[in-house]
Backbone as CSV, one residue per row, in Angstrom:
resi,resn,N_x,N_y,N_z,CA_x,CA_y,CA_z,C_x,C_y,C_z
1,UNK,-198.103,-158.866,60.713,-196.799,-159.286,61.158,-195.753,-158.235,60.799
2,UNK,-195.665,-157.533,60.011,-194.741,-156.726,59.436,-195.018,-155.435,59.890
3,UNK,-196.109,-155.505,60.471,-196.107,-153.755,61.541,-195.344,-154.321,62.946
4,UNK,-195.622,-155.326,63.378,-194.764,-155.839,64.586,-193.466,-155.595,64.602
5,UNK,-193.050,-156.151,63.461,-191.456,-156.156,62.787,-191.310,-154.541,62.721
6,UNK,-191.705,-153.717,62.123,-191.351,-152.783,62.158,-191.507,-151.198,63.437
7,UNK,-192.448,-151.949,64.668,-192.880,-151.512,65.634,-191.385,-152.383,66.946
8,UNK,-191.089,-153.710,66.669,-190.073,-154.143,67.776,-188.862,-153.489,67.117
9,UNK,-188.369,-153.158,66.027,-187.582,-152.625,65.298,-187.404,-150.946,65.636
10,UNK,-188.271,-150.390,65.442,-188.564,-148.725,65.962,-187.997,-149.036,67.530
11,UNK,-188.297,-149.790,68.117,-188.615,-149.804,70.059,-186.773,-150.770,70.556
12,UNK,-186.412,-151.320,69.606,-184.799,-151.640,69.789,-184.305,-150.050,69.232
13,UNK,-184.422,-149.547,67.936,-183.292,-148.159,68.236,-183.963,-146.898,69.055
14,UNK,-184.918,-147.396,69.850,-185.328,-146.169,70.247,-184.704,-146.491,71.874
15,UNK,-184.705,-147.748,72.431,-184.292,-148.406,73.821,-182.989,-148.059,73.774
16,UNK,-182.164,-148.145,72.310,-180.506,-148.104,71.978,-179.793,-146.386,72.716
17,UNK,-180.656,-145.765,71.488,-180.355,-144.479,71.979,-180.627,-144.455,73.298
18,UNK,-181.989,-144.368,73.712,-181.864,-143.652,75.294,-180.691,-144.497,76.685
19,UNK,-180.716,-145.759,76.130,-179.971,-146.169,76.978,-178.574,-146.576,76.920
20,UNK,-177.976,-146.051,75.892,-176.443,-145.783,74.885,-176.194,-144.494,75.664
21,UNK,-177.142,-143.418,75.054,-176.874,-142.322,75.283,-176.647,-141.588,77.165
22,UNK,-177.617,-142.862,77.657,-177.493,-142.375,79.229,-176.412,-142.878,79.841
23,UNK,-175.866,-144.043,79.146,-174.744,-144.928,79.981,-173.218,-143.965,79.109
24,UNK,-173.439,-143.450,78.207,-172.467,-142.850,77.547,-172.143,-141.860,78.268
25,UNK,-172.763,-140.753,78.707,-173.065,-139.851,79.452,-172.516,-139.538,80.875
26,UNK,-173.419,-140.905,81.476,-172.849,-141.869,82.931,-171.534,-141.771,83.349
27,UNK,-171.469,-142.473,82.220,-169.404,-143.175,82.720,-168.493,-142.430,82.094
28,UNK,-169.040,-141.245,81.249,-167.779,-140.641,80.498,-167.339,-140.928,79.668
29,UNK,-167.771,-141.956,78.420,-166.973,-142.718,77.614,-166.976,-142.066,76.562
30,UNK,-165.840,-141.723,75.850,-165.418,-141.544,74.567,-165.316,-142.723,73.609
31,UNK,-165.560,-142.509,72.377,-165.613,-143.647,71.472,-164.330,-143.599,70.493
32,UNK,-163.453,-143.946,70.046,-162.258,-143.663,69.101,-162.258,-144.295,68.080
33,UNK,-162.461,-144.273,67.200,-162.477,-144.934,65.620,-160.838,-144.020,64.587
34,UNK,-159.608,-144.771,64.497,-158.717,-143.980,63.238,-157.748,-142.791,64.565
35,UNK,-157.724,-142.857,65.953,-158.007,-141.288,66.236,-158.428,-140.579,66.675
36,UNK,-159.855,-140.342,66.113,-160.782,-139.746,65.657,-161.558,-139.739,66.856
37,UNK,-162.612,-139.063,67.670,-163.883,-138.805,68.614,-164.664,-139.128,67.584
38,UNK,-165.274,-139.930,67.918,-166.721,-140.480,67.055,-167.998,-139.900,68.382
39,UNK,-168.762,-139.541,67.485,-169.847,-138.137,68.039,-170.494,-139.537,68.641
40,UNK,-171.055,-139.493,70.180,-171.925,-140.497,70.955,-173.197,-140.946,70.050
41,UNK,-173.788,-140.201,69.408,-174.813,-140.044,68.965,-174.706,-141.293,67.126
42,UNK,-173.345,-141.069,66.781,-173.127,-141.966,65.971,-172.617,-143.550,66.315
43,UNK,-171.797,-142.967,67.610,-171.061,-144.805,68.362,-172.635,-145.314,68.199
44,UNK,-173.783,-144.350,69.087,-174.380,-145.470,69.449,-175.844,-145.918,68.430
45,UNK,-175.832,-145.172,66.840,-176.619,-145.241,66.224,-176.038,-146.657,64.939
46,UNK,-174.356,-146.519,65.237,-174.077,-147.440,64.211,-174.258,-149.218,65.213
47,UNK,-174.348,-148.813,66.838,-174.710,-150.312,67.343,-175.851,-150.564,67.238
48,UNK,-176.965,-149.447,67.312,-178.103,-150.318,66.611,-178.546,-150.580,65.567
49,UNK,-177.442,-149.594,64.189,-177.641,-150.408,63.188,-177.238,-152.076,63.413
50,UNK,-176.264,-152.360,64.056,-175.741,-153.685,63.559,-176.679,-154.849,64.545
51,UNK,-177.111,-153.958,65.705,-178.737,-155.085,66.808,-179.534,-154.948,65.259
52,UNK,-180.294,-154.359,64.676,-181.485,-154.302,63.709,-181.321,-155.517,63.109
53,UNK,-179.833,-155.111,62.205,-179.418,-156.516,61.469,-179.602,-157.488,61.543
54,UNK,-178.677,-157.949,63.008,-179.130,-159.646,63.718,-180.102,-159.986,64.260
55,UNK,-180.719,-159.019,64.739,-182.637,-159.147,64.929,-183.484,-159.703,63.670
56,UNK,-182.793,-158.726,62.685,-183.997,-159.440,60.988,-182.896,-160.492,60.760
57,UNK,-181.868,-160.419,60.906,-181.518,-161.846,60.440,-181.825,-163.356,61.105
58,UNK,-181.729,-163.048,62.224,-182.873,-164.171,63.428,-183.912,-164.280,62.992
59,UNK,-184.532,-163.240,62.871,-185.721,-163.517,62.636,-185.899,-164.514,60.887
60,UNK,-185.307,-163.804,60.198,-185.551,-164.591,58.496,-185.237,-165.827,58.801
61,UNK,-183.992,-166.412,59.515,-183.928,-167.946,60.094,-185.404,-168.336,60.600
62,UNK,-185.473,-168.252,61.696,-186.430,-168.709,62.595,-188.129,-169.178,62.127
63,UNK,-188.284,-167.514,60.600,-189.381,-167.556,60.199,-189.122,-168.437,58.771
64,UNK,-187.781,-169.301,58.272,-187.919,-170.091,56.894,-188.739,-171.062,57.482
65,UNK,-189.295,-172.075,56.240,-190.098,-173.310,56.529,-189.242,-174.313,57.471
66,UNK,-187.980,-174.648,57.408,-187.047,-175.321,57.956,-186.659,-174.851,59.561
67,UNK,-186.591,-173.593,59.568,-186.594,-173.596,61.177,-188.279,-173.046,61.924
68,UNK,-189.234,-173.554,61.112,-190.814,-173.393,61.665,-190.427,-175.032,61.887
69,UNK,-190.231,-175.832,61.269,-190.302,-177.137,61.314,-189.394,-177.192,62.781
70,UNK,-187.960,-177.193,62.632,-187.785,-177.412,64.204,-188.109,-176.658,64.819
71,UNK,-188.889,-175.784,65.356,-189.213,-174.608,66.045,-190.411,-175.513,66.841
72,UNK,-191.544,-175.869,65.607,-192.488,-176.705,66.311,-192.394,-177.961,66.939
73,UNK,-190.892,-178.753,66.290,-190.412,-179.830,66.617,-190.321,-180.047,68.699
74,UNK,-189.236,-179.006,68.631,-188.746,-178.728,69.543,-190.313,-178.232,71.237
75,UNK,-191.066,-177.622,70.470,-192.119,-176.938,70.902,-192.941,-178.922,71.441
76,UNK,-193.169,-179.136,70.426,-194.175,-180.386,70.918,-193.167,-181.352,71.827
77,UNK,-191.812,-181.571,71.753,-190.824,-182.780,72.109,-190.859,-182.183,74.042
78,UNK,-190.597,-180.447,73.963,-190.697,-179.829,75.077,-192.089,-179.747,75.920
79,UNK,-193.379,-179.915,75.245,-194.623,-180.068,76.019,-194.774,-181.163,76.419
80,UNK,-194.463,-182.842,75.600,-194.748,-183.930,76.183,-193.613,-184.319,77.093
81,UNK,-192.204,-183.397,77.045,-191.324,-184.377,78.631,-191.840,-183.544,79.444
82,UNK,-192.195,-181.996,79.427,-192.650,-181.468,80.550,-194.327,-182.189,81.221
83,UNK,-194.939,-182.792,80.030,-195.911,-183.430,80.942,-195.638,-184.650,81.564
84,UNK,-194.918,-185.465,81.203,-194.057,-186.840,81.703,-193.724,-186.131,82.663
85,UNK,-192.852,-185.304,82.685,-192.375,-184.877,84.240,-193.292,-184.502,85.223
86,UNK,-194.353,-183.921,84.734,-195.395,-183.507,85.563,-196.438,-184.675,86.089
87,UNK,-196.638,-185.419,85.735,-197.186,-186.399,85.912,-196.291,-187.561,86.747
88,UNK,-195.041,-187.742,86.415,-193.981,-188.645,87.081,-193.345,-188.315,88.083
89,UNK,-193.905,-187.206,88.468,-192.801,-186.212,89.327,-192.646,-187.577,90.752
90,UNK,-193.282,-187.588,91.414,-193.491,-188.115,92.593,-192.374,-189.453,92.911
91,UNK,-192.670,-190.480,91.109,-191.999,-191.454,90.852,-190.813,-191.294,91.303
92,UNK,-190.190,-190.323,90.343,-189.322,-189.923,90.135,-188.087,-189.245,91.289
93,UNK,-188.705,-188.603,91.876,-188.443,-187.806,93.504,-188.050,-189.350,94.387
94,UNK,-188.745,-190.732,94.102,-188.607,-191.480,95.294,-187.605,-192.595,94.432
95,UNK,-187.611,-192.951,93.140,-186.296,-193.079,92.793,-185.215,-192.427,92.742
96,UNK,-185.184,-191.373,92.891,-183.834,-190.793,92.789,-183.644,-190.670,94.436
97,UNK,-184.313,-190.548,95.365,-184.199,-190.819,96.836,-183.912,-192.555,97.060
98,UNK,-184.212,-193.158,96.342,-183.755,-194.413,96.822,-182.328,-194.809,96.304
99,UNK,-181.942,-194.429,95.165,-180.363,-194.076,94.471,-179.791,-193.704,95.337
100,UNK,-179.790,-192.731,95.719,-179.294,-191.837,96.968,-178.770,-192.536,98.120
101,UNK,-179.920,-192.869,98.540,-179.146,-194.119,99.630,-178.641,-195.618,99.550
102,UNK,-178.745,-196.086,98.617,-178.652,-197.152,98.412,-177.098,-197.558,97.237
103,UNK,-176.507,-196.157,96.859,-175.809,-196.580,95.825,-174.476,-196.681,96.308
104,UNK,-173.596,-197.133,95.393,-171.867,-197.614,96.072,-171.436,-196.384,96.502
105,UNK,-171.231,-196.642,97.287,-170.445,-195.190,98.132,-168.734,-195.521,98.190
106,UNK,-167.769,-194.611,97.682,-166.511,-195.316,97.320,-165.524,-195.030,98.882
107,UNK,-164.839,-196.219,98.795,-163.838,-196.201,99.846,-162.658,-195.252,99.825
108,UNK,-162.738,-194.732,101.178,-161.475,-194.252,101.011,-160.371,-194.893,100.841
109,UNK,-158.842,-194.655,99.811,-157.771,-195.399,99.574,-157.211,-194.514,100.382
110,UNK,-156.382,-195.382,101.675,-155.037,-194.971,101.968,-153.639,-195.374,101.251
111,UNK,-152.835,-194.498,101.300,-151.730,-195.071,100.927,-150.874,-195.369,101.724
């Protein structure tokens, strides 16, 4: 797991640069920090410092015991309505077609 982490990690600042650096390039953009020309090469190395960040920080959420628990929660609650739906579909299609025609349809108010 931790070569993954450090292989999707390598492949976000490596996607950053080439595609920072091509859109930087592209459109002409200067970066200004104070003033100052901030070198492209730093604008766009300090945004993927701060993607890395919220990537491992997502991730340390996602991977505590507490969000594995709703993670799987969510995972099983989402397989059994998608099979209810899959299975009910038909029901479902000819009640909501009979709603359809059958329900109060409102009057127009003149004044």
């Amino acid at each position: 797991m931790f070569k993954s982490l450090v292989l999707a990690i390598l492949a976000t600042i490596f996607l950053t640069f080439v595609l920072g650096s091509s859109l930087i390039e592209l459109l002409d953009v200067d970066v200004y920090m104070d003033n100052q020309l901030i070198e492209p090469l730093k604008a766009i190395s300090l945004s993927a410092i701060v993607v890395v960040l919220l990537v491992v920080a997502a991730l340390a959420i996602v991977l505590s015991v507490f969000g594995t628990i709703i993670f799987v929660g969510l995972l099983i609650f989402g397989g059994i309505a998608l099979a209810l739906i899959g299975v009910f579909w038909p029901v479902l299609l000819i009640a909501g077609l009979i709603w359809l025609v059958v329900r109060d349809k409102p009057s127009p108010q003149y004044n």
